[in-house]
Each structure stands twice: as C-alpha cells, then as structure tokens.
SEDOSE-679617 format. One record per residue (C-alpha): x negated, z, y negated. Coordinates in pm, 1 decimal, m for minus. Layout:
<rs>
         xx         zz         yy
          X          Z          Y
...
</rs>
This chain:
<rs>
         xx         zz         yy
        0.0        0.0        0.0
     m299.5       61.2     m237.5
     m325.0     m335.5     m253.6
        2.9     m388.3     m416.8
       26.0     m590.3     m703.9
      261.0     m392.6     m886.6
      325.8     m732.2    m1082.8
      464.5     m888.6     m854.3
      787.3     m696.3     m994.8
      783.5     m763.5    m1352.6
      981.9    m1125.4    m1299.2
     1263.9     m919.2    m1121.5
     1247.8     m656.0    m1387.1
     1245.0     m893.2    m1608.4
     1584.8    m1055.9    m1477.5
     1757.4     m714.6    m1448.2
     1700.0     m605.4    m1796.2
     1859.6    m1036.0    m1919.5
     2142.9     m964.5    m1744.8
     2200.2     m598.7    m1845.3
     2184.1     m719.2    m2225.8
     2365.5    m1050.9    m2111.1
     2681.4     m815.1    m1991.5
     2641.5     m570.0    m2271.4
     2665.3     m917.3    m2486.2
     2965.3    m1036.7    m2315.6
     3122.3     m671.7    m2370.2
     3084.9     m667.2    m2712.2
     3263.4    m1002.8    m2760.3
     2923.1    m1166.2    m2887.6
     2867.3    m1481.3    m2688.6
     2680.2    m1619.5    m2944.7
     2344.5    m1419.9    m2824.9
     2267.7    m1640.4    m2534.9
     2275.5    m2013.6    m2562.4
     2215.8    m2180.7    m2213.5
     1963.8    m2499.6    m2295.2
     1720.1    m2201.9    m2518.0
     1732.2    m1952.0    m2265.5
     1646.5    m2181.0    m1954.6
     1377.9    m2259.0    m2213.8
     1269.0    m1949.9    m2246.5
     1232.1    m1824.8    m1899.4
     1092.0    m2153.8    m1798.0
      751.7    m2065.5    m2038.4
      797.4    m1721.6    m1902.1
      754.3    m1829.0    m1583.7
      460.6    m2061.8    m1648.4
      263.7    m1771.1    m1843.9
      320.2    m1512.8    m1562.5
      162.2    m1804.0    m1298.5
     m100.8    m1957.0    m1505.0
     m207.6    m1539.3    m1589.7
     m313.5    m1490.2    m1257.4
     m530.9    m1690.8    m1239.3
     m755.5    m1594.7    m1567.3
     m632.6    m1226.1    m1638.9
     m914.7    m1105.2    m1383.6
    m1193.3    m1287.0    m1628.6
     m998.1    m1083.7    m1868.5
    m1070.8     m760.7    m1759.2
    m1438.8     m845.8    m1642.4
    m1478.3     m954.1    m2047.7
    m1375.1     m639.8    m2112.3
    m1613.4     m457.8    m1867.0
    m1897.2     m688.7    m1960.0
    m1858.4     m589.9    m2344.2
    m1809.4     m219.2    m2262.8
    m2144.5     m183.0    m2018.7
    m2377.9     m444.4    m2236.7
    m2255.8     m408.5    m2592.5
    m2059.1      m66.2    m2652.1
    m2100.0      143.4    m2981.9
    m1997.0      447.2    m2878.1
    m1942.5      666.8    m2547.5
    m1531.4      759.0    m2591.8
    m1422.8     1026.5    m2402.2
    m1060.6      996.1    m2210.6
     m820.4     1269.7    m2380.5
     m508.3     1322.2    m2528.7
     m676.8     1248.7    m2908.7
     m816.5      969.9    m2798.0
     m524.4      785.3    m2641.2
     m359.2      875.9    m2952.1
     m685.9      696.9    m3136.3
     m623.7      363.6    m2870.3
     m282.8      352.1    m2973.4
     m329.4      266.0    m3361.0
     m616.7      135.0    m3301.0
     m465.1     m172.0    m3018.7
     m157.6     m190.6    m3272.9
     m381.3     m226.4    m3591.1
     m575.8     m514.8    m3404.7
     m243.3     m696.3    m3273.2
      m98.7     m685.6    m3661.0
     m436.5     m912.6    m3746.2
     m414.3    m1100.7    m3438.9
      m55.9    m1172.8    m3500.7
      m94.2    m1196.5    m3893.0
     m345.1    m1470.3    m3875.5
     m175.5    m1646.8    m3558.9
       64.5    m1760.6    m3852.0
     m182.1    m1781.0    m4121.1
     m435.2    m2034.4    m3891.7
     m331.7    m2341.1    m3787.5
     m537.2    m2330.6    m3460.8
     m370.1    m1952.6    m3328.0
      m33.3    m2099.1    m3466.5
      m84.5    m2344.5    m3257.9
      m89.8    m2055.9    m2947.9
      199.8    m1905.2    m3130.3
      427.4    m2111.0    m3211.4
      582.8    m2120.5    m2879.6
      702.4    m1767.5    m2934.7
      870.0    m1880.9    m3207.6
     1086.3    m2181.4    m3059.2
     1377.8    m2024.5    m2997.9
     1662.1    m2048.2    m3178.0
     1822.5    m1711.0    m3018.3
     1695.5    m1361.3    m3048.8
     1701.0    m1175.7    m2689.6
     1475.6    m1035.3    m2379.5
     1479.2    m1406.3    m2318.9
     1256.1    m1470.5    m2578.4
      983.0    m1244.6    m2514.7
      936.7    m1460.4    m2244.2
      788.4    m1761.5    m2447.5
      448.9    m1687.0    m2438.0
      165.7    m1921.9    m2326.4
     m170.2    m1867.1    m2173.5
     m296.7    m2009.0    m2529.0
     m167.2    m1742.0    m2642.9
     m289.3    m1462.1    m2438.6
     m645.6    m1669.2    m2413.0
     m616.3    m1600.0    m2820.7
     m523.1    m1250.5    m2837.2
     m768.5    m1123.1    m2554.5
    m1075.1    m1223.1    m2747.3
     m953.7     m990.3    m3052.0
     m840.7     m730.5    m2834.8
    m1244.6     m758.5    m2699.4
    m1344.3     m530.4    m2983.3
    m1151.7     m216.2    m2838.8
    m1439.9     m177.0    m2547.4
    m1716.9     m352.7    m2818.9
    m1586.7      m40.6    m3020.3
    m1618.5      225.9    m2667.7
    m1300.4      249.9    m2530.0
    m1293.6      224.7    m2135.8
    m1145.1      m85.5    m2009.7
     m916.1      137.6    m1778.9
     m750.3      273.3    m2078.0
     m782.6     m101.5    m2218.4
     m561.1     m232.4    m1983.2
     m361.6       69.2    m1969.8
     m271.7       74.1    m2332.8
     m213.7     m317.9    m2327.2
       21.0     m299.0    m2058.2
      235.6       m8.0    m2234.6
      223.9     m223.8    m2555.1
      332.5     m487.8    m2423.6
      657.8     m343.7    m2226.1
      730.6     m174.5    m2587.5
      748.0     m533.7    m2746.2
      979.0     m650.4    m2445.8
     1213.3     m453.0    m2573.4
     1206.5     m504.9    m2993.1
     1368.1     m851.1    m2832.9
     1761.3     m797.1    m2863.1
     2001.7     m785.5    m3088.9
     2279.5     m520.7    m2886.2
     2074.8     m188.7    m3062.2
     2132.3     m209.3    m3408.3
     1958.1      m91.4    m3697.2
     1815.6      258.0    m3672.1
     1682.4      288.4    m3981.5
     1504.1      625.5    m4007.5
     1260.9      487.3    m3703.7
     1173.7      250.4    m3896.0
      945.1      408.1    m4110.8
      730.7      465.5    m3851.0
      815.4      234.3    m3510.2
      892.3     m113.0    m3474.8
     1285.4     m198.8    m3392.4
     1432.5     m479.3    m3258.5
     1577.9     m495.4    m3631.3
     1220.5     m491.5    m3752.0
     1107.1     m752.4    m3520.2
     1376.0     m975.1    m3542.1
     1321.5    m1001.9    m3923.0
      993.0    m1160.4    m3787.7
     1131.5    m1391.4    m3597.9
     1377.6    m1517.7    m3903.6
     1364.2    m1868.2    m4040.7
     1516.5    m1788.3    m4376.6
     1264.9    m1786.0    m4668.7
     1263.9    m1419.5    m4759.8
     1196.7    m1302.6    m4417.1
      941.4    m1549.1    m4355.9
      549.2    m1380.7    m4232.7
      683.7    m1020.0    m4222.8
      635.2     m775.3    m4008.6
      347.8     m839.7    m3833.4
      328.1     m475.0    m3638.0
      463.1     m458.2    m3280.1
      460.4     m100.3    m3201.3
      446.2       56.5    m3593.3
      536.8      m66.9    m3913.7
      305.1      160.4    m4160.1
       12.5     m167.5    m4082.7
      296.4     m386.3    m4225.9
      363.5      m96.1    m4515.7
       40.9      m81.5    m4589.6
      m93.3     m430.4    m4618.4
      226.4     m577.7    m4821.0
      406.9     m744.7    m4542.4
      718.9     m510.5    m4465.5
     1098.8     m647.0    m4469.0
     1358.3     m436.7    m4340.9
     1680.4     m640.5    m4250.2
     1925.3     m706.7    m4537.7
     2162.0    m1033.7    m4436.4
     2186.2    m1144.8    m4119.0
     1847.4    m1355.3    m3993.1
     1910.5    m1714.6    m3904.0
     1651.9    m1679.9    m3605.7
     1387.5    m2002.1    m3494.3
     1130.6    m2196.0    m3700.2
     1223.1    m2341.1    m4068.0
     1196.2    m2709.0    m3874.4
     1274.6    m2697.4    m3556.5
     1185.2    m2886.1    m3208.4
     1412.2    m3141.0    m3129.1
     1290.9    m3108.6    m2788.0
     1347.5    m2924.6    m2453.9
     1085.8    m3060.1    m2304.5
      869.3    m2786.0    m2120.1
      484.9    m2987.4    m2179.2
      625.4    m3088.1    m2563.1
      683.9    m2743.2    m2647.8
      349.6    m2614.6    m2519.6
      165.4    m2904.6    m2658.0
      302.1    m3018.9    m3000.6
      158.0    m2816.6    m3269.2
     m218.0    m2927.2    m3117.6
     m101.6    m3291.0    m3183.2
       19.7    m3216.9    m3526.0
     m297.9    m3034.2    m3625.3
     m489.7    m3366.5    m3461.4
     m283.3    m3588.6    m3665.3
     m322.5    m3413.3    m3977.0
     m709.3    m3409.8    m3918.6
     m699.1    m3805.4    m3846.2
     m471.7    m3811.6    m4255.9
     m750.7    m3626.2    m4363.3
    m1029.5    m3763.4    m4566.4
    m1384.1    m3581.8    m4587.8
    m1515.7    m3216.4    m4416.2
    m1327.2    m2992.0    m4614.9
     m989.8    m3121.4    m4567.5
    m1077.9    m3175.0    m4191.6
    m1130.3    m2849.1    m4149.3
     m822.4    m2754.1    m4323.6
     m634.7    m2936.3    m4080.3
     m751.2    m2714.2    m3824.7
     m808.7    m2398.9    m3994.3
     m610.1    m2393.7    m4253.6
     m236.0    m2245.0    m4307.5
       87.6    m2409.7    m4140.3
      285.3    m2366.9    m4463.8
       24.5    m2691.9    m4603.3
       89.8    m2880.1    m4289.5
      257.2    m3222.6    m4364.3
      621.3    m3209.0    m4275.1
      666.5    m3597.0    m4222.9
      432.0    m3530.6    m3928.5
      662.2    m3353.7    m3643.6
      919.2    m3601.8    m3675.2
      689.4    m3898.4    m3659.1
      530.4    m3782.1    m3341.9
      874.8    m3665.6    m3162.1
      988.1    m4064.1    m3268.4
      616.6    m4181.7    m3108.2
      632.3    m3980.5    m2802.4
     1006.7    m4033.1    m2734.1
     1113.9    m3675.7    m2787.1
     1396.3    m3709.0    m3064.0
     1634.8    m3652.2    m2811.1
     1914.9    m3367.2    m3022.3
     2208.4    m3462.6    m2918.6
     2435.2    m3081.4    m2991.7
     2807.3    m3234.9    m2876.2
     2688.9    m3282.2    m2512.1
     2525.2    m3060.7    m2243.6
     2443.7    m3064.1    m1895.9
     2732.4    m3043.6    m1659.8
     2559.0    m2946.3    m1327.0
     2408.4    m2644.7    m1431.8
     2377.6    m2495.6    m1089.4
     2092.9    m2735.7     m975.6
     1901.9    m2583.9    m1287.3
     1981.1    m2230.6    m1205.5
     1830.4    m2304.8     m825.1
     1512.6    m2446.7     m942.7
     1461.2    m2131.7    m1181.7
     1554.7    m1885.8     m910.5
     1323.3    m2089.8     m637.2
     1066.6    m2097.0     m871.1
     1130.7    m1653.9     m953.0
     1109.6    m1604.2     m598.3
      790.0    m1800.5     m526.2
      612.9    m1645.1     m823.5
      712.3    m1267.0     m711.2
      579.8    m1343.1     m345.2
      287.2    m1545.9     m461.8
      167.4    m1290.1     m725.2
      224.1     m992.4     m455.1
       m8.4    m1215.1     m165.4
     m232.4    m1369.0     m485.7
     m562.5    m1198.7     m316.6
     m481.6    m1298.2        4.1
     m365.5    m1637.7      m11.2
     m672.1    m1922.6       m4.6
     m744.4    m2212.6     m258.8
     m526.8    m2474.5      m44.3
     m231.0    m2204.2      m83.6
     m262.2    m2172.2     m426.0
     m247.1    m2511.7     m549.2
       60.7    m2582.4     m393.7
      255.3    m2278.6     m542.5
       66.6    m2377.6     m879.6
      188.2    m2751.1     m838.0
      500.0    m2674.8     m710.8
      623.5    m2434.4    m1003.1
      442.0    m2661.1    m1248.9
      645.7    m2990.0    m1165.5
      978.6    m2753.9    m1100.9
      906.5    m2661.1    m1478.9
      860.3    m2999.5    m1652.3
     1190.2    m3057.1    m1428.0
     1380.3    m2797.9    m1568.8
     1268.7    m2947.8    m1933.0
     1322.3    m3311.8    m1867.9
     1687.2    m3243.9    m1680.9
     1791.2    m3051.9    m2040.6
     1725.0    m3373.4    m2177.8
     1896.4    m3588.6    m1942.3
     1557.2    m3777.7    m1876.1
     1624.9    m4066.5    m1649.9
     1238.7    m3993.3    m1465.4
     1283.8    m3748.4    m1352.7
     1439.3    m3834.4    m1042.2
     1082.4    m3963.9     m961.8
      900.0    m3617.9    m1018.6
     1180.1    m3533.1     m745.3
     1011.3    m3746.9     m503.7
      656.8    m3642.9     m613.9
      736.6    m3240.9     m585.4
      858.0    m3364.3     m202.1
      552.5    m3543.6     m164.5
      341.3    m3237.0     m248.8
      594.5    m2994.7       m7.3
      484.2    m3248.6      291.1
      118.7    m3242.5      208.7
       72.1    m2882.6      244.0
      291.5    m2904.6      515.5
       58.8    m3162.6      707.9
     m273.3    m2948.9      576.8
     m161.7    m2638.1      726.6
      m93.5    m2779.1     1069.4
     m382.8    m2949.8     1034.1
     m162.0    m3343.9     1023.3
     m284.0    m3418.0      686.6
     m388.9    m3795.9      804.8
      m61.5    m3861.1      857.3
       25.7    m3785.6      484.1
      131.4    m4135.0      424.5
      425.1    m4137.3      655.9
      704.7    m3919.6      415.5
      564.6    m4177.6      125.1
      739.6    m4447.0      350.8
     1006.7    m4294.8      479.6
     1132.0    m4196.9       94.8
     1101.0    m4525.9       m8.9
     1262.0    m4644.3      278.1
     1566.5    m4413.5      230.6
     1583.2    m4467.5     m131.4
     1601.0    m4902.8      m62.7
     1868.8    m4812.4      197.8
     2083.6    m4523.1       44.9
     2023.4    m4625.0     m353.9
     1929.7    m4246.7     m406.9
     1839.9    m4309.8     m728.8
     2163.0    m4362.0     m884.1
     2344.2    m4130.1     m688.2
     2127.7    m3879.1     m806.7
     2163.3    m3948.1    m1170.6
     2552.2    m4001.0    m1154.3
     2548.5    m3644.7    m1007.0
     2266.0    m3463.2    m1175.4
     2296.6    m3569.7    m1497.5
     2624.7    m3557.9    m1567.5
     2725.6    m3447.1    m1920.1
     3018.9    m3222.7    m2076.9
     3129.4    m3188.8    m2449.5
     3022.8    m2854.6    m2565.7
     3235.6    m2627.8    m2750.5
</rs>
C-alpha cells in the first residue's frame, strides 16, 4: 500500500466535487453556471494536464532537490513558524508568477488557457496546461534556492493548490469580512472578469493583503461578465493550447527591428494587435461560432470523457509499474480522444478519420503485447474494407454529428 499514488484519486475527486456544485446549481434555479460545450472544454484540458504531469512532475521535484542540496541559502528548520513562513512566502511568489503571467506575453501565453472559459465553476480550475505548470515551477524553484525542504515544497504546493480548486464557484457568495485577509471565490472570480474595471486584479490565490499591498485589489461590485475581453471562437482542444504562441509569432513576423521583436515576445498582451486572432482563426479554419446550434448526441461525448477519466485514474495509480510500450498507448489514446472531444464540438467532418486512427493504435498495442505486431497491417485492411462496403463514413456523421437548436 505504501506505493499508492494517492493521485490517482484527484480525477474522481475532482468529478464528485462538479457534480455536488452542478446539483447545488440546479437547486438554486441557476442553470446558467454550467454551459455544456465550455465545460467539456474544461475537463478535456484538465484531463490532458493531469496525463502530460506525470510524466515531468518527477523532474519537478528532483529540480527542487537539486537546488536545495547544491545551491541553498539557508538550513530551515521544519516547525510550526516555519510552515507559517512557507505559507506567505509560496503565496507571495504565486501573486508574481501570476501577476506577470498577464503582464508577459510569453507566460500569458501558458496562461491564457485558464482564462478561456466563459463560465466560472470547479470546471474551470481544470484548464491548466503543462505550459503552465512548466512556467510556474521554475519561480516556485526559489523556495528550496531560499532553504526550504522540498518535502515541505511539495507539501505546501499541494495544499495551495486544493485551496485554489475551490475559489472556482459561484454557489458561496460573498463573505466579505474574509476577505481582508483570504482569497474567496468572490475575490477570484473578479480575476477571472472580462469587464474593464476588473481587469489584472487580484493576483493572490490564497491571501489578498499581496494584492492590498501592491495596488491590485478589487472586491466585487456588479456582477463579472466572466472569459477574456476577445474571446476564442474555437473549441478546438490543440487551438486552445496553441493560439496565443502563434499570435505572439505573428506579431514578431509585423515587427520591424530588435526592440519591437522582443516586444512581441516579452512585452504586455494589452499592446498585442487585435486584428491578429481573427486573422489566424480565418487562416487556420477555426472561425467556426455558430451559438443557435449544438451537438445533439451528447452521450458519445460524455463516453469518451468518462473512458478517458477511467484510463487516467488506473494509469496514474500503475504509472511506476507500467513500461514505455504501455505508456504510449494510454498517452496516444487520451491524446487523440481529446482533440476528438474538441473537433466533435465543432462538428468537424475529420474527425471520423481520427476514429479510425485511435482504432488503429488500440490494435497495435494489441498485436505488441501478444507479441503479433507483424501482422499490424491486417485491421488497416479490414477498416477500409468495411468502410467501401458499409459507407461508415456517412453513417457516422448523419449520427454523430447531428445538431439541435439551442435555447
């Protein structure tokens, strides 16, 4: 039992806690919290970040290690002071981590993501990226440069980010005498707010005396309009990951001579050129808004996310047991399931292609672990052989990708 990757349980946790808010949503007669197309979204990026994460979150905590035995300041004791002292100290360096992740082009570009959605829940604390968390651990490095023990690193990381998990809702209101000292989900949600007054506030995830102090507090006076001042017109799951880099290339390409260049890339988001998301959505075929219709056959989508749950709570739980052969297929499987979740919200006609390729990939490891991988060709044939005879193809988009006029 020592071996347990405790988690292996956060996805279910995660689930429990969506549909406790999604009921206490429902009982309070506000509907409006979820909205299906964001929060499939949402928990497909969740999904992606928890995966992708176990792979690279051990180099995380040898980083940490390596800094603490080769570079340390000082020898920090463990006790009740000084967890106290880790605290502030992991808050104050999220609030500049976060701060300039909208003030920097390049960690907006990690960030942004976060900021997609157009709805305010648990869903949304989902949308992170391994960008993101790539970003954040090299400015969380200076808490063992500093002398803290990676042990209470990790520790402290882990409680802070649970704590942020749950300044994600909108069913607690506004408590206001905590929040002269703790972050809310009031206080947070200003930060997620499109509308000009509330825009870069609120920095702080655990306290809001780094926000006091530095000029950047808003507590909540009309109702936020929640999402980015220009937002995606795209569900797509590798457009929403990867936009913001192409932006920031484009705008270097506009740019004429060093200093502007390097404007492009590390300069502020509020001087980026706002002809340049729509041009690139038009170039790369993802204008696709299209608010009076929806996806009828929801339930296919709800399979693939709950398939693709399931595989990532077994696979994290068996991670250090499972070989390399193992792990590429679970990586490649809940990679294409992904873009397919994405590219069905959009009614994209290809994807009944990266059907056949994630069957095509299910064979393979099939064949490898019973040692029949020379035969790898044969389910190649016999799907194009049952797609000449049985028209597959258009059965599965008459089906599939049916639409219904939203309300």
């Amino acid at each position: 039992m020592e071996h347990i990757n405790f988690l292996a349980f956060a996805m279910p946790a995660f689930f429990l806690f969506v549909y406790i808010e999604f009921r206490l949503a429902q009982r309070s007669n506000r509907p409006e919290l979820f909205n299906y197309e964001s929060s499939v979204s949402n928990i497909s990026i969740g999904i992606a970040e928890r995966l992708i994460n176990l792979f690279i979150a051990a180099s995380f905590y040898q980083l940490y290690y390596f800094i603490y035995n080769n570079y340390r300041i000082f020898d920090i004791p463990s006790n009740f002071l000084v967890w106290i002292a880790l605290i502030l100290a992991t808050d104050f360096v999220w609030y500049w981590y976060h701060r300039l992740g909208h003030e920097v082009n390049f960690f907006w570009a990690a960030h942004i993501v976060h900021h997609h959605s157009n709805e305010f829940n648990f869903t949304a604390a989902a949308r992170i990226t391994t960008f993101q968390a790539i970003v954040r651990t090299g400015f969380w490095c200076v808490l063992p440069f500093i002398g803290f023990h990676p042990k209470m690193v990790i520790t402290m990381l882990i409680v802070h980010g649970a704590y942020s998990f749950f300044t994600h809702t909108q069913v607690i209101g506004r408590i206001k005498w905590l929040e002269y000292v703790f972050v809310t989900p009031s206080v947070h949600g200003i930060h997620h707010a499109s509308d000009e007054k509330y825009l870069d506030k609120n920095y702080g995830d655990m306290f809001t005396f780094w926000d006091r102090i530095f000029g950047t507090f808003q507590e909540e006076e009309e109702k936020p309009k929640y999402g980015l001042t220009h937002p995606l017109k795209s569900y797509s799951f590798l457009w929403q990951h990867f936009h913001y880099y192409f932006e920031i290339y484009e705008l270097w390409k506009r740019s004429k001579g060093f200093i502007a260049r390097w404007n492009a890339v590390f300069g502020s988001p509020a001087d980026m050129d706002q002809d340049i998301r729509p041009t690139l959505e038009k170039r790369f075929l993802q204008d696709k808004e299209n608010p009076s219709h929806r996806l009828k056959f929801k339930n296919y989508l709800y399979l693939q996310l709950g398939v693709s749950t399931f595989l990532l709570t077994i696979f994290t739980y068996y991670f250090d047991s499972l070989d390399t052969s193992d792990k590429i297929f679970v990586l490649s499987f809940i990679g294409i399931t992904l873009i397919n979740c994405g590219a069905l919200l959009e009614q994209r006609k290809w994807i009944y292609y990266l059907e056949y390729f994630r069957i095509f990939i299910c064979t393979t490891y099939f064949l490898y672990i019973e040692n029949k991988i020379e035969f790898f060709v044969v389910p190649i044939i016999i799907m194009f052989l049952v797609e000449q005879v049985f028209s597959l193809g258009e059965k599965y988009q008459t089906v599939v990708l049916q639409l219904e006029v939203s309300e």
